[in-house]
Biotite code that builds the C-alpha atoms (Angstrom):
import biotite.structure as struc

atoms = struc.array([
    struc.Atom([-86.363, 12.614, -14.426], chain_id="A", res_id=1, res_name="UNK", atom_name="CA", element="C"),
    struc.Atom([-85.154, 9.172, -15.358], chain_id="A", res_id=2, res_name="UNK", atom_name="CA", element="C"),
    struc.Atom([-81.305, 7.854, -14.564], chain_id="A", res_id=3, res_name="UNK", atom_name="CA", element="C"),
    struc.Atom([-81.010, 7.366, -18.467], chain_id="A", res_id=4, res_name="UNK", atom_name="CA", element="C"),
    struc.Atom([-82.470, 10.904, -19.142], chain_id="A", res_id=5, res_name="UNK", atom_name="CA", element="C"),
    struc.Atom([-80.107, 12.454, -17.056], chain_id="A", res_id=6, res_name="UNK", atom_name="CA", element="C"),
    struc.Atom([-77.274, 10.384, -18.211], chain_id="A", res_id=7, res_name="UNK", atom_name="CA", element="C"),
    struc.Atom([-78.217, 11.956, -21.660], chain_id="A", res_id=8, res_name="UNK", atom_name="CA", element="C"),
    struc.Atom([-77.292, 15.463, -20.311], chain_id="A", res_id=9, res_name="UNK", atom_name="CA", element="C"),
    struc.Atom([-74.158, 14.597, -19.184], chain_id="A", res_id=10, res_name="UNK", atom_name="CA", element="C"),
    struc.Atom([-70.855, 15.547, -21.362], chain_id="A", res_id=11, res_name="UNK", atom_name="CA", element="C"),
    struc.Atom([-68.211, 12.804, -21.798], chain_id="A", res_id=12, res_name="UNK", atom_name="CA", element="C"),
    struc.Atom([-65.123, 12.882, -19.614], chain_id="A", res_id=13, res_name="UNK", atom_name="CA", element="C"),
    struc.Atom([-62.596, 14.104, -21.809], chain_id="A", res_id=14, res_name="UNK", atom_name="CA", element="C"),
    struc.Atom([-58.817, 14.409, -20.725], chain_id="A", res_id=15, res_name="UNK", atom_name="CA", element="C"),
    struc.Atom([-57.211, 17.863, -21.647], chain_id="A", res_id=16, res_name="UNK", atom_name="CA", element="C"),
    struc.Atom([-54.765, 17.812, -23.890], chain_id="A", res_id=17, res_name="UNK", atom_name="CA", element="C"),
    struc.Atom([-51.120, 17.344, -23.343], chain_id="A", res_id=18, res_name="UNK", atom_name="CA", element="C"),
    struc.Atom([-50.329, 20.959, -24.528], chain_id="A", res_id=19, res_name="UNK", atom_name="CA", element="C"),
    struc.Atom([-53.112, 22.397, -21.895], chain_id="A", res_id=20, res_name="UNK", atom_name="CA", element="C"),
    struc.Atom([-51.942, 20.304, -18.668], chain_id="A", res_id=21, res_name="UNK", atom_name="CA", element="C"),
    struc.Atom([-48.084, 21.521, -19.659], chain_id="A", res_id=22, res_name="UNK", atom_name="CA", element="C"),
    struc.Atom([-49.636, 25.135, -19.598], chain_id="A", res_id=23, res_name="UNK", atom_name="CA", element="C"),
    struc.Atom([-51.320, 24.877, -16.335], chain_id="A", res_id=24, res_name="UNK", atom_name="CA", element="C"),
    struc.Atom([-48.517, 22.956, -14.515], chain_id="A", res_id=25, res_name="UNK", atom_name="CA", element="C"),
    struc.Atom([-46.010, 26.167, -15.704], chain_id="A", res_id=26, res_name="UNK", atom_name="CA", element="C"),
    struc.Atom([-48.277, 28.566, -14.003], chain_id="A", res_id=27, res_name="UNK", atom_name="CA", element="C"),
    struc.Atom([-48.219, 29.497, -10.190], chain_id="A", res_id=28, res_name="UNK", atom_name="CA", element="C"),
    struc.Atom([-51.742, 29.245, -8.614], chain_id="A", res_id=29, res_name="UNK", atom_name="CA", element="C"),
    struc.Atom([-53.401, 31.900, -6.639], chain_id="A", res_id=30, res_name="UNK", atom_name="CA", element="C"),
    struc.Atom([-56.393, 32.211, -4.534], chain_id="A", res_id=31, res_name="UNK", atom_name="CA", element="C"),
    struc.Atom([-57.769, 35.028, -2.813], chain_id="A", res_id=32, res_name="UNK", atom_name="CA", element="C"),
    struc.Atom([-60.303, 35.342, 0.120], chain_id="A", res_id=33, res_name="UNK", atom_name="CA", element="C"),
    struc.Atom([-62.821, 37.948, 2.120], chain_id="A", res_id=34, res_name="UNK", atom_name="CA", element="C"),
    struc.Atom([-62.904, 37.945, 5.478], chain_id="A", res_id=35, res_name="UNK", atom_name="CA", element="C"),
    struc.Atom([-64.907, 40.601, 7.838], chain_id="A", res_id=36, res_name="UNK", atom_name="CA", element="C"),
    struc.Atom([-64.337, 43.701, 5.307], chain_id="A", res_id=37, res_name="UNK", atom_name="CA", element="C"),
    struc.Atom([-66.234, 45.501, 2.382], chain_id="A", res_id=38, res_name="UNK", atom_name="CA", element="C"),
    struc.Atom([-65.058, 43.662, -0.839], chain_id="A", res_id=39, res_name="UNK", atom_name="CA", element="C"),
    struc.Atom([-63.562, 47.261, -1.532], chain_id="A", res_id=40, res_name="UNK", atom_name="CA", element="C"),
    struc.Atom([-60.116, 45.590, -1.769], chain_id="A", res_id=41, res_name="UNK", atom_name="CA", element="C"),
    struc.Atom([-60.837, 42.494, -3.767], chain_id="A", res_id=42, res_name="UNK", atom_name="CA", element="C"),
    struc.Atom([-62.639, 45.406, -6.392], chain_id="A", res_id=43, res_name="UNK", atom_name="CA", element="C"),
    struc.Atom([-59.047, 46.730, -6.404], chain_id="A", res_id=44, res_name="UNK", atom_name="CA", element="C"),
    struc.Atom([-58.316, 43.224, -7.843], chain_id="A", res_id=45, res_name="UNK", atom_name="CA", element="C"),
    struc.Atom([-60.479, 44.087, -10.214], chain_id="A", res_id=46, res_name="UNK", atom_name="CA", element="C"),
    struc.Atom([-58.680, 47.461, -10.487], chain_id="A", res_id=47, res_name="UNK", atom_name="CA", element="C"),
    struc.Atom([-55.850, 45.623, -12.252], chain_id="A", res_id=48, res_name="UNK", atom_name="CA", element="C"),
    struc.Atom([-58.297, 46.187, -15.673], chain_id="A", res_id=49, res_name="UNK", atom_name="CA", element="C"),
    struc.Atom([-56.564, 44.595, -18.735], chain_id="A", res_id=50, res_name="UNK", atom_name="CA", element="C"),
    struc.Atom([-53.637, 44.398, -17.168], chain_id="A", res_id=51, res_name="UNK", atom_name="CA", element="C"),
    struc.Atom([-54.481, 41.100, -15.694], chain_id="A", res_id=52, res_name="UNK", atom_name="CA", element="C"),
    struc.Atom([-54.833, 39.417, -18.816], chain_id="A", res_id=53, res_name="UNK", atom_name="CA", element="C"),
    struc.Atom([-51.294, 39.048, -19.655], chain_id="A", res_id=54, res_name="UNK", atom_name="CA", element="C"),
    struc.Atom([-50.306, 37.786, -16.392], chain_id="A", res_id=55, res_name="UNK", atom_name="CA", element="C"),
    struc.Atom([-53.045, 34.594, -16.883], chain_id="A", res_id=56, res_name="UNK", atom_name="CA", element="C"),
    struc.Atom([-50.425, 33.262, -18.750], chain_id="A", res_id=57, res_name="UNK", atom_name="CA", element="C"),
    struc.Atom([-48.484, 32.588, -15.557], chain_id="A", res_id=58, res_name="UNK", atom_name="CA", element="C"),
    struc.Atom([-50.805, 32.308, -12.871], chain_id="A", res_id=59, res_name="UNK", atom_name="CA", element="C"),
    struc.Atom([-54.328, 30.393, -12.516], chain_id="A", res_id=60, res_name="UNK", atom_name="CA", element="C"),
    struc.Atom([-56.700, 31.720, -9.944], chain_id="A", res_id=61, res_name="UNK", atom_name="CA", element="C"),
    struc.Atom([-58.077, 28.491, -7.979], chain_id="A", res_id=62, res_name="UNK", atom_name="CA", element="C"),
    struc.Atom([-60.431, 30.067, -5.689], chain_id="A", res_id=63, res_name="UNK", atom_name="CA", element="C"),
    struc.Atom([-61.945, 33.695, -5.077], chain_id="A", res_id=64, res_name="UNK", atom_name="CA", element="C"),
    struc.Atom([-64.328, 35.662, -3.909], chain_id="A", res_id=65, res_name="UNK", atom_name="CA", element="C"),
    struc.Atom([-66.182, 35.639, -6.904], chain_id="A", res_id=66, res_name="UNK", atom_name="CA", element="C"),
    struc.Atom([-65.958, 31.995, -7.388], chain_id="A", res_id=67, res_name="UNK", atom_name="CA", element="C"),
    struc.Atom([-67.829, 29.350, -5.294], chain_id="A", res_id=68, res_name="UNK", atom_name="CA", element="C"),
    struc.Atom([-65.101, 27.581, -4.225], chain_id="A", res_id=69, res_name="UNK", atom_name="CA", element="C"),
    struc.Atom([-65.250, 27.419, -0.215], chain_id="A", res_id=70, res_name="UNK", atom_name="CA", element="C"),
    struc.Atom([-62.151, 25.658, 0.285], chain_id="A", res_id=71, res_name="UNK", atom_name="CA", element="C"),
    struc.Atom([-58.482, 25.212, -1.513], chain_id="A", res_id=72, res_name="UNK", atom_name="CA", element="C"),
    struc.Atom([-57.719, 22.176, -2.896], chain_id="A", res_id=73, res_name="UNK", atom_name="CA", element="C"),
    struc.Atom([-54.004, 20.989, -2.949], chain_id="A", res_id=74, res_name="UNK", atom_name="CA", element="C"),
    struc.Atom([-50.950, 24.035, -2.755], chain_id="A", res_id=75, res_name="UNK", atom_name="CA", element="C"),
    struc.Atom([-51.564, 27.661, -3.443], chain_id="A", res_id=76, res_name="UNK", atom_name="CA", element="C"),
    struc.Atom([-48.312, 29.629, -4.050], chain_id="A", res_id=77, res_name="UNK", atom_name="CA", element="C"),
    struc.Atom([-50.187, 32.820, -3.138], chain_id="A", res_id=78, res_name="UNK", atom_name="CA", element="C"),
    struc.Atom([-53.109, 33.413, -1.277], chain_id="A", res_id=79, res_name="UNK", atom_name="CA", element="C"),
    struc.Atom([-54.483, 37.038, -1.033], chain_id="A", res_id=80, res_name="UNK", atom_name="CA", element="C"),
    struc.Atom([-56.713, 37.799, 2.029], chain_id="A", res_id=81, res_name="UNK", atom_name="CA", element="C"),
    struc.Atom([-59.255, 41.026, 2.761], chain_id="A", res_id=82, res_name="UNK", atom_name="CA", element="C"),
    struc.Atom([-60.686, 41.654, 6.060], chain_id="A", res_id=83, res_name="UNK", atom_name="CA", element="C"),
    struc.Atom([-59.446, 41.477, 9.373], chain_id="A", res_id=84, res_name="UNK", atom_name="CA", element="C"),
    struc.Atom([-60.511, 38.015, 11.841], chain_id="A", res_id=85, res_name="UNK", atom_name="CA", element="C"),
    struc.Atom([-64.175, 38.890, 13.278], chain_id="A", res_id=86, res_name="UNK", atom_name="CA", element="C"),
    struc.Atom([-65.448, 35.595, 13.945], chain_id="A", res_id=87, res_name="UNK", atom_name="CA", element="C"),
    struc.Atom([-64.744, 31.718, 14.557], chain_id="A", res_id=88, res_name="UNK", atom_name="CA", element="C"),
    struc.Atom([-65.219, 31.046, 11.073], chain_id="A", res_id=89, res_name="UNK", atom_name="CA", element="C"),
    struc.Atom([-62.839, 33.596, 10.106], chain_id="A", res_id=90, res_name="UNK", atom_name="CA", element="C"),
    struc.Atom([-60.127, 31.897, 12.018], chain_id="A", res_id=91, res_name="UNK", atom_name="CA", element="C"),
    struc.Atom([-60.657, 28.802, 10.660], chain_id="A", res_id=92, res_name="UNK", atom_name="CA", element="C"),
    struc.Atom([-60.563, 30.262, 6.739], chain_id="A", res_id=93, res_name="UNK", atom_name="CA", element="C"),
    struc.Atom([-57.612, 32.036, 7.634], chain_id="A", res_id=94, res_name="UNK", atom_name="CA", element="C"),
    struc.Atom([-56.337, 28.951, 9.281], chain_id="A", res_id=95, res_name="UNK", atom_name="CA", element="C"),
    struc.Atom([-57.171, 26.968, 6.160], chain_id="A", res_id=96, res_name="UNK", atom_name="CA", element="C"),
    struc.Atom([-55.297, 29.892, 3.855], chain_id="A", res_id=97, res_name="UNK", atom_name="CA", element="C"),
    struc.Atom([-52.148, 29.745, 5.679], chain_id="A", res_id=98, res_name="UNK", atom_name="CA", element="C"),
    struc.Atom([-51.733, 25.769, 5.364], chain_id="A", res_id=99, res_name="UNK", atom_name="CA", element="C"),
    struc.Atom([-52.100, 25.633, 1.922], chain_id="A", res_id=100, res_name="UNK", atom_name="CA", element="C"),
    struc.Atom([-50.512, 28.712, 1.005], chain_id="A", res_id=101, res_name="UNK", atom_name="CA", element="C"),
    struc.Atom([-46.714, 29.279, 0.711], chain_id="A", res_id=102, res_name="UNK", atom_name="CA", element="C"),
    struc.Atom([-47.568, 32.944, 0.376], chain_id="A", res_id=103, res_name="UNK", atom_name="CA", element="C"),
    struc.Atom([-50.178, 34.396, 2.295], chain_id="A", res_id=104, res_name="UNK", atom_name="CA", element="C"),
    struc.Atom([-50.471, 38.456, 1.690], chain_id="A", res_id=105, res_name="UNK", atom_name="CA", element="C"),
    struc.Atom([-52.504, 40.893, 4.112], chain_id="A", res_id=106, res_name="UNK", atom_name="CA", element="C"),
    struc.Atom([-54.302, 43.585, 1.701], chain_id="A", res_id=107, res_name="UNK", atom_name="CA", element="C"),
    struc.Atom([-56.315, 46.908, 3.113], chain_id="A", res_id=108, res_name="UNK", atom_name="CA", element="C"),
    struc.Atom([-56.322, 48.636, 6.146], chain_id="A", res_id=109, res_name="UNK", atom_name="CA", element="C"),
    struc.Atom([-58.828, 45.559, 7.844], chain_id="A", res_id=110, res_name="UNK", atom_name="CA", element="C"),
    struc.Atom([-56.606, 42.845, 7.114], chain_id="A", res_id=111, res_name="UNK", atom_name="CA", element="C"),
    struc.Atom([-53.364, 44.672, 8.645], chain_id="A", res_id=112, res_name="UNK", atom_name="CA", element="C"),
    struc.Atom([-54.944, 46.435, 11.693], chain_id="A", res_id=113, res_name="UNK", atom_name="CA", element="C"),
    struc.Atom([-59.062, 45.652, 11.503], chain_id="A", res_id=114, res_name="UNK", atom_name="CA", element="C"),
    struc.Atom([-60.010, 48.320, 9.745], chain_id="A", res_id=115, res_name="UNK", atom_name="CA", element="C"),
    struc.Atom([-63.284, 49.969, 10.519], chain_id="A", res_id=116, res_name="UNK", atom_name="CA", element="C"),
    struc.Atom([-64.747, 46.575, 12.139], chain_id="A", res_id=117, res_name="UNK", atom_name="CA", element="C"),
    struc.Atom([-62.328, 46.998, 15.079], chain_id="A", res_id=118, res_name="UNK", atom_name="CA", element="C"),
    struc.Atom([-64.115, 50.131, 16.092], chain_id="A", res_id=119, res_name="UNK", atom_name="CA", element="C"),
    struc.Atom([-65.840, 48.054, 18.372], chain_id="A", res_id=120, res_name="UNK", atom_name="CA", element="C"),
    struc.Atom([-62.951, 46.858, 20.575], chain_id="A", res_id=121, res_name="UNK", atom_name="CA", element="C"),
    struc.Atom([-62.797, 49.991, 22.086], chain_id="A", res_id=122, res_name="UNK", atom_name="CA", element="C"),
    struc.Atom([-66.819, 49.487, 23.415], chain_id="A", res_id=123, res_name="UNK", atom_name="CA", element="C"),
    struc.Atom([-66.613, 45.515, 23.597], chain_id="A", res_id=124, res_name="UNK", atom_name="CA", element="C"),
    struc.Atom([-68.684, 42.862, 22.231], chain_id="A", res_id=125, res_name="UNK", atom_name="CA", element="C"),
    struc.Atom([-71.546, 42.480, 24.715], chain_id="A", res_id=126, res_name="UNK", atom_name="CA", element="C"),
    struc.Atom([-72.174, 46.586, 24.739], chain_id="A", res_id=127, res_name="UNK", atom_name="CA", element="C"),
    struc.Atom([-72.033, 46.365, 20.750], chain_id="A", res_id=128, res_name="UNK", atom_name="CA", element="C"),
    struc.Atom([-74.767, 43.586, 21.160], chain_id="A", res_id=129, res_name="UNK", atom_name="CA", element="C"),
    struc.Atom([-76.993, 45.025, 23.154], chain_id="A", res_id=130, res_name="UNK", atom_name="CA", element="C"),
    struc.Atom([-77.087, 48.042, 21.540], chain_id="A", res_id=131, res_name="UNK", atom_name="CA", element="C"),
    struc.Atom([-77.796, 46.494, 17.720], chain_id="A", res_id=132, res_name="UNK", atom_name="CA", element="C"),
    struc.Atom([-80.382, 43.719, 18.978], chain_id="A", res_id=133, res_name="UNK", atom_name="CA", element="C"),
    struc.Atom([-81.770, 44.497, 22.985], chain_id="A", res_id=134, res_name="UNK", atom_name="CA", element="C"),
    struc.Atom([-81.575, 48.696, 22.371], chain_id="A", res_id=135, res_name="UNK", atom_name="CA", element="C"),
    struc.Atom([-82.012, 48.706, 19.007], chain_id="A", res_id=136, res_name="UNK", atom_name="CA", element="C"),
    struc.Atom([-84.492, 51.675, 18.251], chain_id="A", res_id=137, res_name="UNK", atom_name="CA", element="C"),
    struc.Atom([-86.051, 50.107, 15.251], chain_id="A", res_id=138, res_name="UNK", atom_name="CA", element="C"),
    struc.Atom([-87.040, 46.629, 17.548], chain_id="A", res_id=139, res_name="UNK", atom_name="CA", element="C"),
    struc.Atom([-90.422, 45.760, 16.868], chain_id="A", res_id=140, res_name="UNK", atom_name="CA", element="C"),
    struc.Atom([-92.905, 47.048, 19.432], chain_id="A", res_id=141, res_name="UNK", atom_name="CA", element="C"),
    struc.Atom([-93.811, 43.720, 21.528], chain_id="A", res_id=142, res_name="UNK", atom_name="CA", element="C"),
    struc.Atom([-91.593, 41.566, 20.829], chain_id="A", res_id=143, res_name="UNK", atom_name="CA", element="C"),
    struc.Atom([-88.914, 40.248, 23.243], chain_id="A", res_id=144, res_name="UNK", atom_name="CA", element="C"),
    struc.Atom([-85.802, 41.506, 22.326], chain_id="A", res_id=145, res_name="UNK", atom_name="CA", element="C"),
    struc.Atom([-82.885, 38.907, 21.722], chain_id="A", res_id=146, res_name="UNK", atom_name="CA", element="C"),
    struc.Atom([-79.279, 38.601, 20.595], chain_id="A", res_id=147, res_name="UNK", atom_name="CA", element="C"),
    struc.Atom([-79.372, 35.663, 17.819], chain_id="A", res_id=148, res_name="UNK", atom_name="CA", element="C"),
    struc.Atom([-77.803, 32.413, 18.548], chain_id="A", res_id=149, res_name="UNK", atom_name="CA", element="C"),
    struc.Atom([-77.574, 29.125, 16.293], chain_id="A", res_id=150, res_name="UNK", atom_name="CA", element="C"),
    struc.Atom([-74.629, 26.863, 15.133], chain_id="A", res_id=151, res_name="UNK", atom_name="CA", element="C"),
    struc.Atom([-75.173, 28.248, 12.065], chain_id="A", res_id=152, res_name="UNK", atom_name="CA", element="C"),
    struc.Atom([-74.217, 31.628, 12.693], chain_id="A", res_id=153, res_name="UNK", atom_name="CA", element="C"),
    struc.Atom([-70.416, 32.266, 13.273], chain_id="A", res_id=154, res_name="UNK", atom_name="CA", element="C"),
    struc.Atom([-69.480, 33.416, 16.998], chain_id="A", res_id=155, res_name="UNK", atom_name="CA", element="C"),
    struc.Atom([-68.106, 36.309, 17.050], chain_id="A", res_id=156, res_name="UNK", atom_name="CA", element="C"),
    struc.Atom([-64.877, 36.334, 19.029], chain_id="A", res_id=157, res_name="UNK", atom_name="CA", element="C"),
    struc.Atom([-64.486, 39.165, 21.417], chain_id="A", res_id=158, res_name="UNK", atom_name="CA", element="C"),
    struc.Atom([-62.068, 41.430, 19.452], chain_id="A", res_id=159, res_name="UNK", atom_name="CA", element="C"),
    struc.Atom([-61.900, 42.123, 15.414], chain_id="A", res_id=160, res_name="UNK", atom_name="CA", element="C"),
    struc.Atom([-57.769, 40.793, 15.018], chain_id="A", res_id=161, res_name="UNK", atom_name="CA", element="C"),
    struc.Atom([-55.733, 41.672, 12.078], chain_id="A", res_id=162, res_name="UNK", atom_name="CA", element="C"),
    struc.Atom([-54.988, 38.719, 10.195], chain_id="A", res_id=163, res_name="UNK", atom_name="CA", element="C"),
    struc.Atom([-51.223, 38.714, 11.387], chain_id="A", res_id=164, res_name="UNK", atom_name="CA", element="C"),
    struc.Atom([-52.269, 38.070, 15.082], chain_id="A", res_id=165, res_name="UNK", atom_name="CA", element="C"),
    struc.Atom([-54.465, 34.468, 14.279], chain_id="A", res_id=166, res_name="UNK", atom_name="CA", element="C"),
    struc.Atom([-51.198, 32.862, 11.700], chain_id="A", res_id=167, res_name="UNK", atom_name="CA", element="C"),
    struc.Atom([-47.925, 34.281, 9.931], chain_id="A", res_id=168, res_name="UNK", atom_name="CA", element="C"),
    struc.Atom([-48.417, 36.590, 7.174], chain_id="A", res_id=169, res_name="UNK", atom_name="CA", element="C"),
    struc.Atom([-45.551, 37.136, 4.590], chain_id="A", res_id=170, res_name="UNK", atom_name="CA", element="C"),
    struc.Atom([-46.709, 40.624, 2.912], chain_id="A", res_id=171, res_name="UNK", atom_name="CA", element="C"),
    struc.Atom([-48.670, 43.257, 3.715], chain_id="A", res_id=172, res_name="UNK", atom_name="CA", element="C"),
    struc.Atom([-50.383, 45.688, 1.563], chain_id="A", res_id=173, res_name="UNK", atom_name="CA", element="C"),
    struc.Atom([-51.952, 48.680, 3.170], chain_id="A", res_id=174, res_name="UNK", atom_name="CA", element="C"),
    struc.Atom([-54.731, 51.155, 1.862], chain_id="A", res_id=175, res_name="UNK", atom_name="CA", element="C"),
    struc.Atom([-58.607, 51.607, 2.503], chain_id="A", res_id=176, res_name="UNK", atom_name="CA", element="C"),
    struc.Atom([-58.922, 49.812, -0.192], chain_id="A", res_id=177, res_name="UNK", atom_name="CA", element="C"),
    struc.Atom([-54.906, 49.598, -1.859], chain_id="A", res_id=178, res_name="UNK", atom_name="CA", element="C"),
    struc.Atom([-54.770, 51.302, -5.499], chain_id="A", res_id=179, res_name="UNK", atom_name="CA", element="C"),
    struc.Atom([-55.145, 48.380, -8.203], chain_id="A", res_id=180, res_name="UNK", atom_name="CA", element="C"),
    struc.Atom([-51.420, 49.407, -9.522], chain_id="A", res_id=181, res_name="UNK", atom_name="CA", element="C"),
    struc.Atom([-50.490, 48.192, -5.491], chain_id="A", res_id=182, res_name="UNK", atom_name="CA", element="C"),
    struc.Atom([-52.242, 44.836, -5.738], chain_id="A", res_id=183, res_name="UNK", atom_name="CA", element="C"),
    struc.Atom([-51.075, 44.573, -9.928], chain_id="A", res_id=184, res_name="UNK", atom_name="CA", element="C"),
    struc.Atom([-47.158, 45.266, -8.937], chain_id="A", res_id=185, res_name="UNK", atom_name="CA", element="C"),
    struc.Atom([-47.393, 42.800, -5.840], chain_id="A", res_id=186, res_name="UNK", atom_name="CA", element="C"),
    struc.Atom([-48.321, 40.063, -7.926], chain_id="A", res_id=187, res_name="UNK", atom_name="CA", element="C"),
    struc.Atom([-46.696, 40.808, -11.050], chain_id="A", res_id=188, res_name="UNK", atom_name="CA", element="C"),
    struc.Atom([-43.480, 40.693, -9.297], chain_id="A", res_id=189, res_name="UNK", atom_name="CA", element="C"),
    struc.Atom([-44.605, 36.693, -7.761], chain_id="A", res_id=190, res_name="UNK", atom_name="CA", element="C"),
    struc.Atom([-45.848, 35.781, -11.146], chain_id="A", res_id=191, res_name="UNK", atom_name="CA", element="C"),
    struc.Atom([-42.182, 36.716, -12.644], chain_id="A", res_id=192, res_name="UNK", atom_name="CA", element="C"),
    struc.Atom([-40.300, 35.097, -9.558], chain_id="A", res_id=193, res_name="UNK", atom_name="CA", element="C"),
    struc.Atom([-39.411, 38.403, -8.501], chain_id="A", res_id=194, res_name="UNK", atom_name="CA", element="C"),
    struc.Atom([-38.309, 39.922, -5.021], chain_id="A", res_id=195, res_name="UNK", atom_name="CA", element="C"),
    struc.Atom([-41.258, 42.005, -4.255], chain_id="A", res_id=196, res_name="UNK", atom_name="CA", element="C"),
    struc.Atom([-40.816, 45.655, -4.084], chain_id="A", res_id=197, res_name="UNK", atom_name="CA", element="C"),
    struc.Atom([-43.747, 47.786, -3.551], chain_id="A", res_id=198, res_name="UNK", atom_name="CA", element="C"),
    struc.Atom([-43.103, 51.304, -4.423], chain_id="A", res_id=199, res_name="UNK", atom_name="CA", element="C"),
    struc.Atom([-43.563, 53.955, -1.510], chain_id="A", res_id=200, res_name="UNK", atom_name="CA", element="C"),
    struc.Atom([-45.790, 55.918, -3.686], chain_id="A", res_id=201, res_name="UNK", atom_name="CA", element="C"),
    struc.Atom([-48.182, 52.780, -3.843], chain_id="A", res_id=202, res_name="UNK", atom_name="CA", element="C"),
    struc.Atom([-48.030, 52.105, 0.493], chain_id="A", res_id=203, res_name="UNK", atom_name="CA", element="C"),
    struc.Atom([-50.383, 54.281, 1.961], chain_id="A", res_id=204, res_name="UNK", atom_name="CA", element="C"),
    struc.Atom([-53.219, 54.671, 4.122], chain_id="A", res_id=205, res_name="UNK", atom_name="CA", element="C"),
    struc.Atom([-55.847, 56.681, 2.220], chain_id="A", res_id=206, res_name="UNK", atom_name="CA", element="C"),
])
């Protein structure tokens, strides 16, 4: 395709209005992220239902898990984070969270103790290898059995962490995953500039 074709598809840059930059500079911005868990606990974001929409009016979601934003750009007031630490890329994410959050929030059970992935720090890493890729009873017959390894794939650090052992984390909300009305009073009570005060019916484990 030409330069000038393309150039043909392309919108004009136009500035938003005065009225719509006021409206996103009142609002606090959020991002959330998924680190070695199940999604169930950013599906309790979705849990909120139409009780979110109200809230948009104060708060702009910058990056997410169902977004395809990788990184945070400029300061996040709040930063919500599923899964517990895993691997070396999880550190780093985390890492990443916790510099450009003010607010960085622990939600489920894998982000506050590692969750179901930490099973395996009571066997260790190199017998949980062996026994998904060099004992593995669905290896193909003949083939040499091998534990993948390429820059591309994450290394796995030798204990699952919760996320409050790699940086600081100023909440915590428990659950396997939290109820939506957990993660919905949590942030309604940021949005609002309010202390926040999570009901002991809402903090469990179950």
């Amino acid at each position: 395709m030409s330069k000038r074709r393309r150039a043909s598809h392309q919108l004009p840059a136009t500035p938003p209005a005065p009225a719509t930059v006021a409206a996103r500079e009142g609002k606090i911005r959020i991002s959330t992220i998924s680190l070695c868990g199940c999604w169930g606990c950013t599906l309790s974001i979705l849990d909120m239902d139409e009780r979110i929409v109200p809230l948009l009016d104060r708060v702009t979601i910058v990056r997410s898990s169902l977004t395809d934003l990788k990184r945070i750009t400029g300061r996040c007031a709040v930063g919500f984070v599923e899964g517990g630490v895993a691997n070396e890329e999880n550190i780093e994410t985390l890492e990443h969270f916790r510099t450009h959050c003010d607010v960085l929030i622990s939600v489920g059970a894998c982000a506050l103790w590692g969750g179901i992935p930490s099973l395996r720090n009571s066997v260790g890493l190199g017998a949980c290898l062996a026994e998904a890729y060099l004992e593995s009873p669905t290896a193909v017959a003949g083939a040499r059995p091998t534990i993948p390894l390429h820059p591309e794939i994450p290394r796995l650090t030798a204990k699952v962490h919760p996320c409050h052992e790699v940086v600081h984390m100023d909440y915590f909300i428990p659950g396997c995953p939290p109820d939506g009305d957990a993660v919905f009073a949590v942030l309604d009570d940021l949005a609002h500039g309010r202390p926040v005060d999570l009901p002991r019916s809402l903090t469990r484990f179950d």
